[in-house]
Each structure stands twice: as structure tokens, then as C-alpha cells.
C-alpha distance (Angstrom), angle and dihedral (degrees) to the residues before:
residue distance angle dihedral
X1 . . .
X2 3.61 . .
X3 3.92 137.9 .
X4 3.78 110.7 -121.6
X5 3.76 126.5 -168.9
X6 3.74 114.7 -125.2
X7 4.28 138.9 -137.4
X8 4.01 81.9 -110.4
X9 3.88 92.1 55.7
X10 3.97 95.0 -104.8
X11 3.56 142.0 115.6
X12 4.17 130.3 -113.2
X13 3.44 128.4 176.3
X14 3.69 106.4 -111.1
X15 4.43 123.6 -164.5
X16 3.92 119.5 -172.7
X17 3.97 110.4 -109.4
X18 3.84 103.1 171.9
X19 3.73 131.3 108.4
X20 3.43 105.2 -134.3
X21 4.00 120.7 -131.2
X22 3.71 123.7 -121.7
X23 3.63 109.0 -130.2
X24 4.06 107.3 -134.1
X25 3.70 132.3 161.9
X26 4.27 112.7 -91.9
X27 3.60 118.4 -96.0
X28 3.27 100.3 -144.4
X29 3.90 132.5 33.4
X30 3.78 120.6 -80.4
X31 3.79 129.1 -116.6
X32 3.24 102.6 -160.8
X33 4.25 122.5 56.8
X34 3.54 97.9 -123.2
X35 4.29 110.9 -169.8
X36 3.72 111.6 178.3
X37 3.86 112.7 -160.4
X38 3.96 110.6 -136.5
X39 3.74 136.5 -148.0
X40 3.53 126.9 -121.8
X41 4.09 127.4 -114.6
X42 3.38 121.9 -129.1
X43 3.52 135.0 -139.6
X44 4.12 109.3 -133.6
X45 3.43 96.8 177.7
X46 3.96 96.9 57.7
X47 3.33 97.3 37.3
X48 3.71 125.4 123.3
X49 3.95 131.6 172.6
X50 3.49 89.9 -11.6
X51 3.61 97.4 -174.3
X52 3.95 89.0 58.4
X53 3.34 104.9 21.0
X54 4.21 129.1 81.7
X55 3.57 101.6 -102.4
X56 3.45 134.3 -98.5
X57 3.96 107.8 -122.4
X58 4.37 129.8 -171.0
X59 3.13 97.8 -138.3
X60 3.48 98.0 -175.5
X61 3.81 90.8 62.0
X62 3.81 92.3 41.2
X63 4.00 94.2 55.5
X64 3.92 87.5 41.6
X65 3.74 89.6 54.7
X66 3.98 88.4 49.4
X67 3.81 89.2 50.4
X68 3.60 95.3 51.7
X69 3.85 86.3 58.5
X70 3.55 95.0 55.0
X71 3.48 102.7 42.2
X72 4.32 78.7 64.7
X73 3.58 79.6 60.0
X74 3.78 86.0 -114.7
X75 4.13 115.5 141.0
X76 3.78 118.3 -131.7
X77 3.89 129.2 -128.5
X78 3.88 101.8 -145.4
X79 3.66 129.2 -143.9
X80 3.53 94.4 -5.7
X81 3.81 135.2 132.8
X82 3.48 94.6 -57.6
X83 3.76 92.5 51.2
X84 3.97 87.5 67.8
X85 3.99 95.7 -103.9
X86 3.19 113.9 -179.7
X87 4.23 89.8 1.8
X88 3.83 106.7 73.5
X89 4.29 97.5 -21.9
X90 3.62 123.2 83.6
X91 3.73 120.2 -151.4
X92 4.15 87.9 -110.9
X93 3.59 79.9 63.8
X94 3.12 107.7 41.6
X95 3.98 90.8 42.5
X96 4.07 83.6 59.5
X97 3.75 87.4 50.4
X98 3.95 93.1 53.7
X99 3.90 89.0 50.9
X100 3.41 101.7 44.9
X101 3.93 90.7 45.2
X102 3.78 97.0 52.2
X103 4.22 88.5 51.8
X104 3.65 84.0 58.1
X105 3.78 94.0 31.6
X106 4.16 85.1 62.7
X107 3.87 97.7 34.9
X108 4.10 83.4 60.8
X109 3.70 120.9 104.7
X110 3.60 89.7 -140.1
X111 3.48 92.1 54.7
X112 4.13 93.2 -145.3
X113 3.52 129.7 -150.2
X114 3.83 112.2 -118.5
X115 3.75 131.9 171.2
X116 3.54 127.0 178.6
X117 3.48 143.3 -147.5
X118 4.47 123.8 -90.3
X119 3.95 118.6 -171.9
X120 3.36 129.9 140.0
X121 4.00 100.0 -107.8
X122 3.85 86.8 130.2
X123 3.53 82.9 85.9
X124 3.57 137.8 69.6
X125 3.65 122.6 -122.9
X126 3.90 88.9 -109.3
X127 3.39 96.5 57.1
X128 3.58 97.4 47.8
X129 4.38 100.0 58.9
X130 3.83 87.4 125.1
X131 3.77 141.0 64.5
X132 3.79 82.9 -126.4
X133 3.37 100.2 62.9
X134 3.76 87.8 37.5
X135 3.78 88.7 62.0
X136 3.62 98.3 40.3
X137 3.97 91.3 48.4
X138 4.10 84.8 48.7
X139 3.87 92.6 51.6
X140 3.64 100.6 41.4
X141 4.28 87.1 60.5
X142 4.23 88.1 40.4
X143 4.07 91.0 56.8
X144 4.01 87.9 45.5
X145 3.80 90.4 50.3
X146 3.57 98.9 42.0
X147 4.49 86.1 47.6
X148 3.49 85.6 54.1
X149 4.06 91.3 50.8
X150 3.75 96.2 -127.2
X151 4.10 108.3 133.1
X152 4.39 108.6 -120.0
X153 3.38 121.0 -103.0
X154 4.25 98.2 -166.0
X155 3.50 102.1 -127.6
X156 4.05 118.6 -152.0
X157 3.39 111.8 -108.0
X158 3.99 124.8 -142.9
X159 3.77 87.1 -146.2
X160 3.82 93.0 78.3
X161 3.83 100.6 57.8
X162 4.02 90.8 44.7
X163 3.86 90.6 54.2
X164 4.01 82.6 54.0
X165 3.99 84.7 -122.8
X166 3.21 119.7 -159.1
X167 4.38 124.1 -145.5
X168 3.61 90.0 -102.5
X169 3.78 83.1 51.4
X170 3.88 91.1 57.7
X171 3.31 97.7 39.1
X172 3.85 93.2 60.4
X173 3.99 86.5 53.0
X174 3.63 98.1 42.1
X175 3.60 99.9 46.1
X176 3.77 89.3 47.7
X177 3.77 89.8 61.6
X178 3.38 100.5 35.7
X179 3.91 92.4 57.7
X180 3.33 90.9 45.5
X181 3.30 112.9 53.1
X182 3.82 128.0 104.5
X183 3.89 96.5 -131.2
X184 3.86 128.1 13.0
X185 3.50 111.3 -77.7
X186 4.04 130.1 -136.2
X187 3.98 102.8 -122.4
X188 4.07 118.6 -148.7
X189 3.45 128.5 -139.3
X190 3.99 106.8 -179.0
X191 3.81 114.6 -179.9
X192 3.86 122.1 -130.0
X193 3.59 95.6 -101.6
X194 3.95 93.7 73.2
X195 3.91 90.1 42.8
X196 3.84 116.4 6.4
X197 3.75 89.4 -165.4
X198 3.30 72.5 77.3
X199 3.59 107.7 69.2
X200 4.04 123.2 121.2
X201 3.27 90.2 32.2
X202 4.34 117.2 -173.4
X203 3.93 83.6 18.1
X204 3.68 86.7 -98.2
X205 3.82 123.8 145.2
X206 3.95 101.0 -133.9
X207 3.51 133.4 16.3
X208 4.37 91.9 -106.2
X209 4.01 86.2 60.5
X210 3.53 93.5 46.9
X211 3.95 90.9 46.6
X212 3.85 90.2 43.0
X213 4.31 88.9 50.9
X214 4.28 96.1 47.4
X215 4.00 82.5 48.2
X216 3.83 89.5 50.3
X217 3.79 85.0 46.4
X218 3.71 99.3 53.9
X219 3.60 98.4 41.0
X220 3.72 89.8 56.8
X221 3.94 88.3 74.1
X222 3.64 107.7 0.9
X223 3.64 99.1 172.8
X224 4.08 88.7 60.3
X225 3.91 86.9 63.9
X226 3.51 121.0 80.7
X227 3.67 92.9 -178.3
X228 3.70 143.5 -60.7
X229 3.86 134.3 -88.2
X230 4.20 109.8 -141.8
X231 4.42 116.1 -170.3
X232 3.36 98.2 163.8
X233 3.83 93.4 114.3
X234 3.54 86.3 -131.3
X235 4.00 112.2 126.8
X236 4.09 95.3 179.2
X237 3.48 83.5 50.8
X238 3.35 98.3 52.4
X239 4.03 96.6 49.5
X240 3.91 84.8 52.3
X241 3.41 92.3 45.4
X242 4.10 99.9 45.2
X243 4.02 91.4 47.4
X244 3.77 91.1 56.8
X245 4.09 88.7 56.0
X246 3.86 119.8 115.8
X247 3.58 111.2 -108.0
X248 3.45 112.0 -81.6
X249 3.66 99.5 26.1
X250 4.17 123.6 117.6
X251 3.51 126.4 -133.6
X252 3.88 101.2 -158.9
X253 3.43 109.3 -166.1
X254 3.56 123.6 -132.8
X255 3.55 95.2 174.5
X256 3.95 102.3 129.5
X257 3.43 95.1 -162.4
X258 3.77 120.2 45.3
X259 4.70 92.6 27.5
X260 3.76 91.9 126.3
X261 3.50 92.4 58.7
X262 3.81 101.6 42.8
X263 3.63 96.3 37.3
X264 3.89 95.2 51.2
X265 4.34 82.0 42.8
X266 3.80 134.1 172.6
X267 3.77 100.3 -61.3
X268 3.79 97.2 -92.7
X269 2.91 99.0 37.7
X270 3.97 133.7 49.5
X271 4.03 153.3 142.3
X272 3.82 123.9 -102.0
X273 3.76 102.9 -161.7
X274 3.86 142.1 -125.5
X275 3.65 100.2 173.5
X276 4.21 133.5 159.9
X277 3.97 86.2 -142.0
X278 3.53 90.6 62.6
X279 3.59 94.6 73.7
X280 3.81 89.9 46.8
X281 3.66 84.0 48.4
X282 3.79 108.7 41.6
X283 3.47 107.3 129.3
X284 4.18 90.0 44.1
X285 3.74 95.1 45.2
X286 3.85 99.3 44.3
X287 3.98 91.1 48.0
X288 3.84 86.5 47.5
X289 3.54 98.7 48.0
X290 4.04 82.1 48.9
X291 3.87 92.9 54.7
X292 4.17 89.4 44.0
X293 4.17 87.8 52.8
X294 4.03 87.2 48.7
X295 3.79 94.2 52.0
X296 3.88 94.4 -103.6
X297 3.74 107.1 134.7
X298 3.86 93.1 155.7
X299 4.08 90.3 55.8
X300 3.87 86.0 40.1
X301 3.85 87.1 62.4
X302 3.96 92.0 42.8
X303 3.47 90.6 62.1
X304 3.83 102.9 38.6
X305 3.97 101.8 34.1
X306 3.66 88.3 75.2
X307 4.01 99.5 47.9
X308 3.97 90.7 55.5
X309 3.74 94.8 75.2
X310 3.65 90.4 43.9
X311 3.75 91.2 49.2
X312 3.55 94.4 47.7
X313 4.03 93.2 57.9
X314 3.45 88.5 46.6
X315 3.51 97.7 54.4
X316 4.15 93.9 30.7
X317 4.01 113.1 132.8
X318 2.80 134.3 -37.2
X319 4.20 77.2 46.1
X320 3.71 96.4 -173.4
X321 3.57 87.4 78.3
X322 3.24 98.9 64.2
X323 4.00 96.4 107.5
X324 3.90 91.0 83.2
X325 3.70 92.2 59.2
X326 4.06 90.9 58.9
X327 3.82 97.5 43.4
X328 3.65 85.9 44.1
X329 4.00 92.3 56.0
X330 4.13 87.2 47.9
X331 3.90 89.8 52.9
X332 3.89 90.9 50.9
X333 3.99 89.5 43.0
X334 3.80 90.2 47.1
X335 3.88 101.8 -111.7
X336 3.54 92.1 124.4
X337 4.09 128.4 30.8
X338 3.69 89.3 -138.8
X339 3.82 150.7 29.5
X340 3.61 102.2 -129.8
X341 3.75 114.9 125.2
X342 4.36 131.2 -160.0
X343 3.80 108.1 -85.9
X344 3.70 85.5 13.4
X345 3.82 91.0 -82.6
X346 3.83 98.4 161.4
X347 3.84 79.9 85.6
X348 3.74 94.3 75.0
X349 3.68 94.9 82.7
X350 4.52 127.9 47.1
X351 3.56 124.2 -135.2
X352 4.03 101.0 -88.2
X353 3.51 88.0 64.8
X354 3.82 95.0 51.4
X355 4.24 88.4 42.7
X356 4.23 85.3 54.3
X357 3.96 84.8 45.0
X358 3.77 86.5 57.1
X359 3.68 102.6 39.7
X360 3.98 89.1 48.2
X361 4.08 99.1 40.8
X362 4.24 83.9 49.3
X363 3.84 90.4 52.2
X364 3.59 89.2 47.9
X365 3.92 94.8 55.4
X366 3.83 86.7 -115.8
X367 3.56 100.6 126.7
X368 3.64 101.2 93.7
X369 4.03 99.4 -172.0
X370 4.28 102.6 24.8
X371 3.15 85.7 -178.2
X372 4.30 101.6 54.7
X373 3.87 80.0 38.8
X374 3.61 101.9 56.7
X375 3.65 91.2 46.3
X376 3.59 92.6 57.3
X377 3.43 99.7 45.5
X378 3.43 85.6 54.6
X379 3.35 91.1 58.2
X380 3.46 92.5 54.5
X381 3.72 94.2 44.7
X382 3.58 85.6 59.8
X383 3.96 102.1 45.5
X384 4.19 77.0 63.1
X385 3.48 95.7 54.4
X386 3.66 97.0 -96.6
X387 3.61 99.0 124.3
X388 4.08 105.1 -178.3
X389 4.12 96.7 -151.4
């Protein structure tokens, strides 16, 4: 038993109940695409200045993480939002994380589908105060991503909104890259509330214009498109949004709160996913995506209704935060020896969040060791003056 603090400031005793889920490959073939966007491991021990400095990354542990994703049969959005771009990792980094992924990506039975994440954080906000710079910055990361093999997923950029861009202004950049890509890309809209840098983005003046132009945008050349990332947290938006799509083109959620829904859909219509929670969730969402391909929409629910709540503190305001949450889970479940985050980042969120995190993943069946995972939370209970004696 442990003592947990609460929302309301107070302590409760607190005793794991789950059954924990054995993560195993699918055994049959999924109909959804299902990417789940993984964190990065870092490196305590050879880190220095880590809120200046590139950061120090295990690699070992970080390509082991990846691995346990795919052999889920889950694919894996690389160096993306998740992966602390732009908040802790540096596109050298991340640019070494692509590389070393895609070795392992091809050495994998499986043979996984990964695509990773080009922006233009190379640059500094100085050097990027024009659309060409924006666009060279873009296709300098595209031609390293496609070298490495990894398909693009078009990152948004925060360089846009602070030029005050306007939607002829995107277009110009988008359709650039588009055109020129060597494979269709995955395009990424992420809302303000995981990066308010963010905000206004398209140039548009409401959310309908800005749906109406990225429509306009990816029925000018469809078959460049593989699909289309939404975070807007939005799910009626989304169904709007998704129905509106040429044929042929995904939505992938990335709605954290309301996937089960959208990916399961309305029949005609429904979500593929690209989702942070999935790698929190692995062993839940691969088994649930399993059930949905067999037909089983009650066991589909079994498995996911309990991973919303979790997902939902994770990602709780201020969003962009979220990160901690997942490396927190893969400390508990053993994927990493320690919870020390790039930039220090595991800061971001207090110790009642992190109790709720461990109350909710238990219920779900998502810690896979209770035993390793109630040590360390102890541990980290204690480090907060919560000693449990």
C-alpha cells in the first residue's frame, strides 16, 4: 500500500488492483494505421547544462523503447512533439534519432512503418524572418528524412505565425513541399494548446476558414497526401473535418482525449491514429485495435474505456506538458532506469499529477511490473517528502 497525495491537498492510502496486460504482437492484421509518437531517453550521467546544452540521449534505452512499440505491431512517429522538439531536443538530435531509428526500423522483423517529424527548428527565430528561409529551413530537414528512408510527417512550424503569415503565405510553403516530396507526406495540424507559439495557425481568421484552406490544399494534389494529423482536441471537429477528406486521404487523430471514439468511427467514416498516448498505452491500444479488426467493439471498449481517463490527466492543461507523463509511465514499467527528462522537463508537472497517473495507469492494467512500479513511485513519493514508513 502506498500514501498518495490528493487534488484536495490530502493523503489516502492507495493499493494496486489492476491486472496488468501482456504486451504481444496482433494476431491478425490491423484496420486502422496506428503510429504512436515516442519519447526520448536521456542520459543523466553525461549530461551537462541541460537547459543550454544538446542533450545527452541513451540510446540504447531509446531504440529499445521504439522496439517494444513495434513488436505490438504499432508504427512509430519519430522525433516529433512527443520527442521534446523544439522543448529540450535539438534537430542534431533529433536528426541522430531518425537515423538510428530507421537502422533498427529495417533490421525489424516486422518491418514497421515509421515517419518522422521535419520543421525548421534548426534555425533560430532570426534567421527565419522570411518565407524563404522558412522553406529552405523546411527542405533542408525533408532531404535528411527522406536519406534516412523514414516517410515526412510536415511538422508545423512556429516560424509561420511569428512572421504574421498569411494563407497565401502557407500555401506557397506547403505546396512547395508537398510537390516535392519523394513519397506522400503526413501533414500536422497541432492546436495552440500543445504549443501556443502555435496559435493562428494557416493565417486564417476562424477555425471553418482554416479547415476550408488545408482542404483546398490537399485536394490540389491528393495523391501527395498520405493523410492529415488533427490536435485541436476537438472531436466534432474532427468528424467534420475527416468526411470532407479526398478519398484516400487519413485523418489520424491526435486528439488525446476523445481517440476511442474517432478511431472506432461511424462506419464510413473513421480516425486512423498518431497519438503520444499510444506509447503510454501500447499494450491497451494494440490489443484494442486487434479486437476492433476482429469485429469486437464491446472488447475494443474494455480495453480503451479505461486509458481515456489516464490520457486525459496526462494531457490536462497546460497540454504541452504532457511528455513527463509518458516518460514517467516508461520509468514505472522499467523502460528507462530513471525519470530524468532533456532540459529537465519532468519538472513541468507536481506530484498529484504523477499519484493520479499511477492510480489511473494501475486501473487500466498498464502497469506491467506492480511491483518495480510501486517501488519507484515510492521512491518518488519520498524524494517529495512523502516518506511511506
Amino acid at each position: 500500500m502506498l500514501i498518495l497525495p490528493t487534488a484536495d491537498f490530502g493523503l489516502e492510502p492507495y493499493r494496486l488492483t489492476g491486472t496488468p496486460l501482456v504486451p504481444r504482437a496482433p494476431k491478425v492484421p490491423l484496420s486502422r494505421t496506428a503510429f504512436a509518437a515516442a519519447h526520448v531517453v536521456s542520459d543523466p550521467l553525461r549530461e551537462r547544462n541541460p537547459w543550454d546544452s544538446r542533450p545527452a540521449v541513451d540510446w540504447e534505452a531509446t531504440l529499445a523503447f521504439r522496439q517494444g512499440l513495434w513488436d505490438q505491431g504499432l508504427g512509430l512517429a519519430e522525433a516529433m512533439d512527443t520527442a521534446q522538439r523544439g522543448m529540450g531536443v535539438d534537430w542534431p538530435t533529433a536528426k541522430e534519432l531518425v537515423q538510428r531509428t530507421m537502422t533498427a526500423a529495417r533490421a525489424h522483423p516486422l518491418k514497421p512503418r515509421v515517419a518522422s517529424g521535419a520543421g525548421t527548428d534548426q534555425r533560430t527565430a532570426v534567421e527565419l524572418a522570411s518565407l524563404d528561409a522558412i522553406l529552405a529551413a523546411y527542405e533542408e530537414q525533408f532531404e535528411a528524412l527522406e536519406a534516412a528512408g523514414s516517410q515526412v510527417i510536415l511538422m508545423a512550424t512556429r516560424a509561420l505565425p511569428a512572421l504574421g503569415a498569411r494563407p497565401a503565405d502557407y500555401h506557397r510553403i506547403y505546396r512547395r513541399l508537398i510537390d516535392g516530396a519523394q513519397a506522400p507526406v503526413i501533414l500536422h495540424w497541432l492546436g495552440e494548446m500543445f504549443d501556443p507559439a502555435l496559435r493562428g495557425y494557416w493565417g486564417c481568421r476562424s477555425l471553418d476558414e482554416a479547415s476550408d484552406f488545408v482542404l483546398e490544399l490537399i485536394a490540389e494534389n491528393p495523391a501527395k497526401v498520405d493523410g492529415i494529423k488533427i490536435s485541436l482536441l476537438d472531436q466534432s471537429h474532427e468528424e467534420a473535418f475527416r468526411a470532407r477528406l479526398p478519398a484516400g486521404v487519413r485523418l489520424y487523430t491526435g486528439d488525446d482525449f476523445n481517440y476511442a471514439a474517432l478511431i472506432e468511427g461511424c462506419g464510413t467514416f473513421y480516425s486512423h491514429a498518431l497519438l503520444g498516448i499510444f506509447a503510454a498505452i501500447a499494450p491497451a491500444a494494440s490489443q484494442a485495435l486487434e479486437a476492433l479488426a476482429l469485429g469486437d467493439h464491446a472488447r475494443y471498449h474494455r480495453l480503451l474505456a479505461p486509458t481515456v481517463p489516464l490520457s486525459r490527466e496526462i494531457f490536462r492543461a497546460p497540454t504541452r506538458f504532457y511528455k513527463a507523463g509518458i516518460a514517467f509511465l516508461a520509468w514505472l514499467n522499467g523502460a528507462q532506469s530513471h525519470f530524468i527528462m532533456p532540459a529537465g522537463f519532468q519538472s513541468s508537472r507536481d506530484i498529484t499529477h504523477y499519484a493520479q497517473v499511477f492510480r489511473l495507469a494501475d486501473q487500466a492494467g498498464l502497469l506491467s511490473d506492480p511491483d518495480l512500479a510501486q517501488g519507484r513511485m515510492r521512491l518518488l513519493l519520498a524524494l517529495h517528502g512523502l516518506g511511506q514508513d
